[in-house]
N, C-alpha and C positions, 0 to 999 in steps of 0.2 A: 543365593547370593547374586548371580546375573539378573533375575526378576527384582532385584531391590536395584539395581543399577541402573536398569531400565524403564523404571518407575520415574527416579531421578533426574534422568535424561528426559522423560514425560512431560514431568512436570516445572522444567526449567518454565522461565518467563522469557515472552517473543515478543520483540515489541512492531505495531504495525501503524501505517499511517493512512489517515482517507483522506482520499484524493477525488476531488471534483473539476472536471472538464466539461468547459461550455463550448461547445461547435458551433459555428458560422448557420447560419439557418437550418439549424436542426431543435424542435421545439422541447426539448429535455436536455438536460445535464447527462455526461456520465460521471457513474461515480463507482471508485473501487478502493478497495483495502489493501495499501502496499505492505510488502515487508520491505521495501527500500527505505531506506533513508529519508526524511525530510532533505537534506543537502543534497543527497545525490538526485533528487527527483527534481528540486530546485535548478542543478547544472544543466539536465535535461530539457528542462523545459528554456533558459537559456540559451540552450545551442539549436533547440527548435525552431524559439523566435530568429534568431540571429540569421538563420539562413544555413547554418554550417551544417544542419539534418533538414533535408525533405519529409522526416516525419516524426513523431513525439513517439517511441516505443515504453509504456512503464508493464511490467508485469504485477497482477494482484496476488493478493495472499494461499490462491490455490495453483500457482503456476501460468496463468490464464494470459495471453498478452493484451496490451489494447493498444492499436496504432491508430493513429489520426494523425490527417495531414495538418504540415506544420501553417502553411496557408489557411488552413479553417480554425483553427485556435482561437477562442473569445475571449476566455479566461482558461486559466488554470489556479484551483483555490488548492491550499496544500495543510493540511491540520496538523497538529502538535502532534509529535510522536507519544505511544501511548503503550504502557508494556498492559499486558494479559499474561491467563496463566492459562497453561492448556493440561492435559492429563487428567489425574486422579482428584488431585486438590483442587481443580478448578472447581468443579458445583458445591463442594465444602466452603470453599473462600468467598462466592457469588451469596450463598445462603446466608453466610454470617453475618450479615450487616443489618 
């Protein structure tokens, strides 16, 4: 009964966002996989420009953070949020198509 619970919780769907950040002369992009929000990443980047943060803090999909100064900022491109399935059903649900 706990392993059918836990399967469950597995296989919930999480949704994630890619996020790409262009730096002041740095010849690449970065790019990461939020679980933040599109909005909240949005407000973020906001109060970066604005002045109110000396620096853009987002964390990616494995915990991971990325700072960059709010002064070096080129762009910040923010993609549609996008649900996935993670667990057991995931490579069944990928396969079915």
């Amino acid at each position: 009964m706990a392993r059918q619970a836990r399967r469950r919780k597995e296989d919930k769907e999480t949704g994630s966002v890619e996020v790409r950040i262009g730096v002041q002369h740095a010849p690449h992009e970065l790019m990461l996989e939020s679980n933040q929000s599109s909005d909240e990443i949005q407000q973020l980047v906001a109060k970066a420009l604005s002045g109110d943060e000396p620096v853009l803090v987002l964390s990616d999909d494995r915990g991971r953070k990325v700072v960059v100064p709010s002064e070096k900022l080129a762009f910040v491109e923010i993609g549609e949020e996008s649900a996935r399935r993670v667990g057991f059903g995931a490579a069944s649900a990928s396969s079915a198509g």
